[in-house]
N, C-alpha and C positions, 0 to 999 in steps of 0.2 A: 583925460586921465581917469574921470569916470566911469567912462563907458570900458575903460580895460580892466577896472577893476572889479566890475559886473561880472564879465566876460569870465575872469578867472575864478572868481566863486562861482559862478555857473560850469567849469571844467570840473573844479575839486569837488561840487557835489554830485556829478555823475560817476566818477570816478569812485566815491564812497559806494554808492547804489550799485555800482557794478559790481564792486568788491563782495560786500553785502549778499547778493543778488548769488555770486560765484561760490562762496563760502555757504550758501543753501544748498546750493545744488551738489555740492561736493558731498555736506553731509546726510543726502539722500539714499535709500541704499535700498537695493530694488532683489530679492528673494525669488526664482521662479519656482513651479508646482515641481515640488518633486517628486522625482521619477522611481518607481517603487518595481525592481526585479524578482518580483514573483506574482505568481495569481493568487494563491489562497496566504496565510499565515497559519500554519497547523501545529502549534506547539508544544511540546512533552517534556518531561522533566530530562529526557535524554537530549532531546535539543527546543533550542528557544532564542536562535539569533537569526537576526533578519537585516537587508543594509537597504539603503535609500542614495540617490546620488541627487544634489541639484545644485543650481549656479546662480551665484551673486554678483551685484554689479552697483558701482566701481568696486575697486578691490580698497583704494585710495577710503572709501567710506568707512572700512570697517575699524574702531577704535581698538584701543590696547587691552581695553576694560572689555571685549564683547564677548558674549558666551551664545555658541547657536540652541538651539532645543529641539527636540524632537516629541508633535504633541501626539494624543491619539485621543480620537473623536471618541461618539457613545458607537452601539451598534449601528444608528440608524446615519451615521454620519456627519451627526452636531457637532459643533464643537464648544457648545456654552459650558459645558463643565469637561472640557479636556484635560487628557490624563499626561502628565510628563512622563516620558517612556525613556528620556536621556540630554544629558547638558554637555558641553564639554569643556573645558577647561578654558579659565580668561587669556583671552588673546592666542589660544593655540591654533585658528582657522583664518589664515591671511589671504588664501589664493583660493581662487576659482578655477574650475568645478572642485567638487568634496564630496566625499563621500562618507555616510555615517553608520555604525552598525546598533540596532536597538533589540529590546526585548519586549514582548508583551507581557501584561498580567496576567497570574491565574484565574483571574475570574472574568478574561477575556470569553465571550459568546456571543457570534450572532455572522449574520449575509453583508453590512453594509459599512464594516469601518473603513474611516480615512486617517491619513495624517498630515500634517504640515510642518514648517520649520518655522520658525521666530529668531530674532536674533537682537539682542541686549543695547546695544551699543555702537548704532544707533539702534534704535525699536523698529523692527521691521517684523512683517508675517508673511505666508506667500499663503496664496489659496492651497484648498485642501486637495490630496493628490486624487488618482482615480478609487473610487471604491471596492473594497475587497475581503472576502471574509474573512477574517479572523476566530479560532477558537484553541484554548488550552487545554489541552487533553490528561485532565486529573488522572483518570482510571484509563487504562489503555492493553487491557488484559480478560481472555471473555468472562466471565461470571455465568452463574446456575440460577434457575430458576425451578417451582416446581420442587427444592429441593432433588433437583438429577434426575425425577423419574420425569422417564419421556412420554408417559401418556397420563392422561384423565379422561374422568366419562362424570353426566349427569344424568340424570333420571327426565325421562321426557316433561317437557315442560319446565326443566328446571335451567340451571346454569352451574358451570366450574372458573373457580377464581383462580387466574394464574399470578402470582405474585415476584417479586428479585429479591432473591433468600439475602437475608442481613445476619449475621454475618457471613451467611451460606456453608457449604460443607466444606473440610480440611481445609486446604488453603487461598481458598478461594477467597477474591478482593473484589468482595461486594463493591460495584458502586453508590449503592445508599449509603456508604462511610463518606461519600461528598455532597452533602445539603443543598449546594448549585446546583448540579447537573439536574438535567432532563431527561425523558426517554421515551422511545417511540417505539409502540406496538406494532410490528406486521404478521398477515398471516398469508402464507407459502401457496400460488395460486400455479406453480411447476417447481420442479426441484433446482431452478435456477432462478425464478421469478418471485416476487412478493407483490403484495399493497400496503399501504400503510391503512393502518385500523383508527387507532387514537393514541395521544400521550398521556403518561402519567405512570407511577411505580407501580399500578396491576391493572389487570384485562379479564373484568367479567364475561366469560364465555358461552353462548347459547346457539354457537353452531359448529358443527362438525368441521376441521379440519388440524393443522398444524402449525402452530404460534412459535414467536420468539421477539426479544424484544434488542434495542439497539442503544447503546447511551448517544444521545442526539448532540453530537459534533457537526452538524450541518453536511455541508459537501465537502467536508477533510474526511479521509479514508482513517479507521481506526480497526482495532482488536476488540473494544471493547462491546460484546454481544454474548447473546446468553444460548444458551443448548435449544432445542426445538423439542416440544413437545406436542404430539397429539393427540387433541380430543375427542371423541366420540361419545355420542349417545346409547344409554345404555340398550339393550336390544330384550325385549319379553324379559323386561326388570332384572338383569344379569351385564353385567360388563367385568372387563376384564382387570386387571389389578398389578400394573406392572412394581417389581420391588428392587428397588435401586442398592448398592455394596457403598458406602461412603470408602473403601478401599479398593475396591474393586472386587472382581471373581474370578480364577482365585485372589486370596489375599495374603500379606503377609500377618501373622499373628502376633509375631515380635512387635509389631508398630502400634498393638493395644488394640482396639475392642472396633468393630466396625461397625458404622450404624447402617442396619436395615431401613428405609423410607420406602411409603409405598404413598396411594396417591391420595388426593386430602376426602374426608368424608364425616360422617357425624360420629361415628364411634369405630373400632378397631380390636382385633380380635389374632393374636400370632399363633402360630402353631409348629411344633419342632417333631417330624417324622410322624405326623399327623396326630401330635397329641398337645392340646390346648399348655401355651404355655402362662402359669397363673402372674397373676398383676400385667399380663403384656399389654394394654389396651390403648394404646396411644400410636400416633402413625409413625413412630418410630421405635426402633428396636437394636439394644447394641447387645452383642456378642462376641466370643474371641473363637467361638467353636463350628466347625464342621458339619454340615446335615443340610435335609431338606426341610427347608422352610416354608411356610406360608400365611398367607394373612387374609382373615376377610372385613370387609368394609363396608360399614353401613351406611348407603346414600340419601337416606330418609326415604322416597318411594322406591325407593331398589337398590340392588346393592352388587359388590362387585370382591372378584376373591382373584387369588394371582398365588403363584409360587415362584421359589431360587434352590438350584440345588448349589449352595452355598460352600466351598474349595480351598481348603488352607493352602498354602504351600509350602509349610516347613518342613522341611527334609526329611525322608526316611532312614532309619537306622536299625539296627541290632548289633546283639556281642553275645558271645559262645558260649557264656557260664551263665550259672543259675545265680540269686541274688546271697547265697548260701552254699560254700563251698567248704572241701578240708581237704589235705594233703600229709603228706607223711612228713616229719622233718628230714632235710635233705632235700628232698622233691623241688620241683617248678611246674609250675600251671600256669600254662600259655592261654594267653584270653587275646581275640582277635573282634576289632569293631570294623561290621561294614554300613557304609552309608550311601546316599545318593546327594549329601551336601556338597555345594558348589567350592571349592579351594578348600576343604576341612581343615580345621587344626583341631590337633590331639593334647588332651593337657592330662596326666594321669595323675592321681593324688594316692598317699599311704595315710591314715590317720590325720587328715584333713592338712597335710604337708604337701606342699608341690612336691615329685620327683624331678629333679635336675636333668635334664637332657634325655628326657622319654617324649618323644611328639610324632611318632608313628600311631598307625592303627592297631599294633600288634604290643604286648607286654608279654615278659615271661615275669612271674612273679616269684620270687624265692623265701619273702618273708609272710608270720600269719601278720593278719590284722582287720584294719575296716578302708577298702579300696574305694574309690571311684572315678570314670572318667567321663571329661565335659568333650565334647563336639561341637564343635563353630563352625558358622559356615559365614564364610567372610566377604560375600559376593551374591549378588540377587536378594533374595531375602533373608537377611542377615541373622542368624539364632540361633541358640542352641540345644543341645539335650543333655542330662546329666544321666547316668549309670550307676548305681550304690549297688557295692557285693563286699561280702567279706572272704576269710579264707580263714579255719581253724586246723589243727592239727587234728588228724585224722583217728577218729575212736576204734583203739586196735581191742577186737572182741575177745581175742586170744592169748592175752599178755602171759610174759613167761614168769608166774608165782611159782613159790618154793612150797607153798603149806596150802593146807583144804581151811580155810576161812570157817569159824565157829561163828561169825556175826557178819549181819549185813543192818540197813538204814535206807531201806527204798525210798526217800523222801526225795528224790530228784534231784541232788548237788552235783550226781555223776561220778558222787565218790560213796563205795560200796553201797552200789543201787541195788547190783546183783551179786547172785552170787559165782566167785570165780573162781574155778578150778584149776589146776596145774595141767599143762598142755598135754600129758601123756595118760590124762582123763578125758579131755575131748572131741569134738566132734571127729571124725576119721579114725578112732583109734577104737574103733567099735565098743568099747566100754558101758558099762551098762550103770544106769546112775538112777536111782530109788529116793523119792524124796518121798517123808510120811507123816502124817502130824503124832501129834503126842496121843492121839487114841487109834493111831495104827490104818489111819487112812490113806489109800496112796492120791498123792498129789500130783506126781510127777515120775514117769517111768520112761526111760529112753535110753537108748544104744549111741544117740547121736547129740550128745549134751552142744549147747551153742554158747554157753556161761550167759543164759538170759531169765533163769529164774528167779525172781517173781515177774513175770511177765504184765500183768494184772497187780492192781490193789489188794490188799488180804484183807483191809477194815480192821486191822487191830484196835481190842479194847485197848482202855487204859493201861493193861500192864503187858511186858513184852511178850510174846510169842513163840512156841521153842517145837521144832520140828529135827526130825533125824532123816539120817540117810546112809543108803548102803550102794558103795560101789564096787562093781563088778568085775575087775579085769578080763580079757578075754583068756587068761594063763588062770582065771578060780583064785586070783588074790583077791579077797575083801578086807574093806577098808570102810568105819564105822562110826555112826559121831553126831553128834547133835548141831543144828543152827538154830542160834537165837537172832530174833527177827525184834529191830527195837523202832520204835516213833522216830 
């Protein structure tokens, strides 16, 4: 009876141990390397997903509570300060294989990242997958250096510093607005070919040929590189002086003032149609106008000079009338604008009022006043022109008066300036017209009166002034009588 009851505590306590022993092994749970479908990770604000697939085992291991993870190494492959790149939700990964999709950081750089999976519940890790570069590409767009101009020159002996303009010209996105990035100097050994020089934001240069620099994303292909410039040495202390249009050449002038850059040196000298222009003395120069420019440079032992014949391109135009017109009442004056703008629109104004439904190049105009008309050009480069004229009523020399006027007021109101006779005294009517002063001087004798005397100033003293005159018909009527001449 003893020896059975041995027997049977020695079944029930294998039985426990087995148990024991089963319920380990069940909550084991075994992660393999995952497997990583791309070579590089190259990623930009435009894209930045990436997926992993790998497989777990049993499936029976994994708890309700578990969350996998997705880690990411340093550059060189470590994993002691891994970066979580993505979790995913408790208990939503029950079956094997799986696949996950992650993102990396933006201050991802470098040849040698890895990642692994972990998983919560139970605690599991797998080794880390194969290694693969990773980098974020902040800036992914080229950049200027040099400020745009494509050459520099030193003085023998000397050296030229090529720098990556911050914030650079117009809209250009410096990459020095991103404090991580790197950047790698080469210089152009065929026009397909380069070497790499050194890294760093500028490249003192002390030989002859053609630079540019590259932001250092490793082996991911990018935009992000800057213009080529070349250097040369200056030659019997002269080199040449190339001058860059921050707009271009031609430009447009509506988009504001374009800066001149020429290449870097100790002092700076512009010149417009070869005449010094004053205060210009800095290696830049902004203007909104037209001409040939130039600039010289002083290299410390030599120096270097360059020109631009510098090209607006806003439209040409003209219009038919003078800025000063008159017309008869009744009348119309046709005023025609021609131009070389791209789609023009015509906007005509009267006394600084829109006219309604005038948008041709042509007006006929029927009223006096103060005109003008704007020119757009709504396509290319977009500007306009403006045109001011007026239109008076037309000063008739010949009006038809009833009486010979005793008094005139030359003071320039346009009201009895002259003096004006009755039409059938006039020019063409051969009449003979005698103007005298008061001590019998003649001032004015003529057959062909224009009603324009006093032609001239008289310098009247302070008190009026009183002249006669005798008209002559060509029938020997005369006609007799004094004019007073007042301040």
């Amino acid at each position: 009876m003893q020896k059975t009851t041995i027997v049977t505590k020695y079944f029930l306590l294998t039985c426990f141990f087995s148990f024991v022993l089963q319920q380990t092994i069940n909550a084991q749970l075994v992660i393999s390397t995952p497997n990583i479908g791309f070579s590089q990770a190259c990623a930009s604000q435009d894209f930045n997903t990436f997926s992993t697939t790998f497989v777990f085992s049993p499936d029976t291991a994994v708890q309700a509570s578990n969350q996998f993870s997705i880690e990411l190494s340093d550059a060189s492959g470590d994993f002691s300060v891994a970066t979580v790149l993505f979790t995913t939700a408790p208990g939503s990964i029950t079956s094997s294989p799986t696949s996950l999709d992650f993102s990396i950081p933006e201050t991802t750089a470098g040849e040698g990242y890895r990642i692994r999976i972990k998983s919560s519940a139970p605690a599991a890790t797998s080794s880390g997958s194969t290694p693969f570069p990773a980098y974020y590409k902040l800036q992914d767009s080229p950049f200027s250096i040099n400020n745009l101009v494509s050459t520099g020159a030193y003085c023998t002996g000397g050296s030229y510093l090529l720098t990556i303009d911050n914030p650079g010209n117009g809209n250009n996105d410096s990459p020095l607005l991103y404090p991580s990035l790197t950047f790698n100097w080469f210089k152009e050994t065929s026009p397909t070919t380069s070497v790499f020089i050194e890294e760093g934001t500028s490249l003192n240069v002390s030989e002859e040929g053609t630079y540019f620099v590259e932001t250092n994303y490793g082996s991911c292909t990018s935009n992000s590189f800057s213009n080529r410039v070349t250097i040369s040495e200056a030659v019997s202390g002269e080199a040449n002086a190339t001058i860059a249009s921050s707009l271009g050449n031609p430009y447009c002038p509506e988009q504001g003032f374009t800066t001149l850059t020429t290449i870097g040196g100790n002092s700076y000298q512009w010149f417009k149609d070869g005449i010094a222009i004053e205060d210009a003395a800095n290696q830049m120069y902004q203007t909104n106008e037209s001409g040939s420019f130039s600039v010289q440079v002083d290299l410390g032992d030599c120096s270097a000079a360059g020109s631009i014949e510098l090209i607006s391109e806003l439209f040409e135009s003209d219009i038919n009338i003078d800025e000063t017109n008159s017309m008869e009442s009744g009348e119309t004056l046709s005023i025609m604008v021609t131009t070389t703008a791209n789609n023009p629109v015509f906007e005509w104004y009267l006394d600084n009022t829109l006219i309604v439904g005038e948008n041709n190049n042509t007006f006929n105009a029927t009223e006096f006043g103060n005109y003008s008309v704007v020119i757009s050009e709504t396509s290319g480069c977009a500007g306009s022109r403006e045109y001011l004229f007026n239109i008076t009523e037309a000063f008739d020399a010949f009006p038809d008066v009833a009486e010979i006027p005793n008094l005139i007021s030359p003071n320039g109101d346009t009201i009895n300036d002259t003096w004006i006779l009755p039409q059938q005294f006039v020019s063409g009517t051969n009449t003979e017209v005698t103007i005298m002063t008061n001590q019998g001087k003649i001032v004015l004798k003529t057959n062909d009166y224009q009603n324009n005397w006093p032609e001239n100033g008289l310098n009247l003293a302070s008190i009026n002034q009183v002249f006669y005159y005798i008209i002559t018909t060509v029938d020997n009527k005369i006609k007799k009588g004094s004019i007073t001449v007042v301040k």
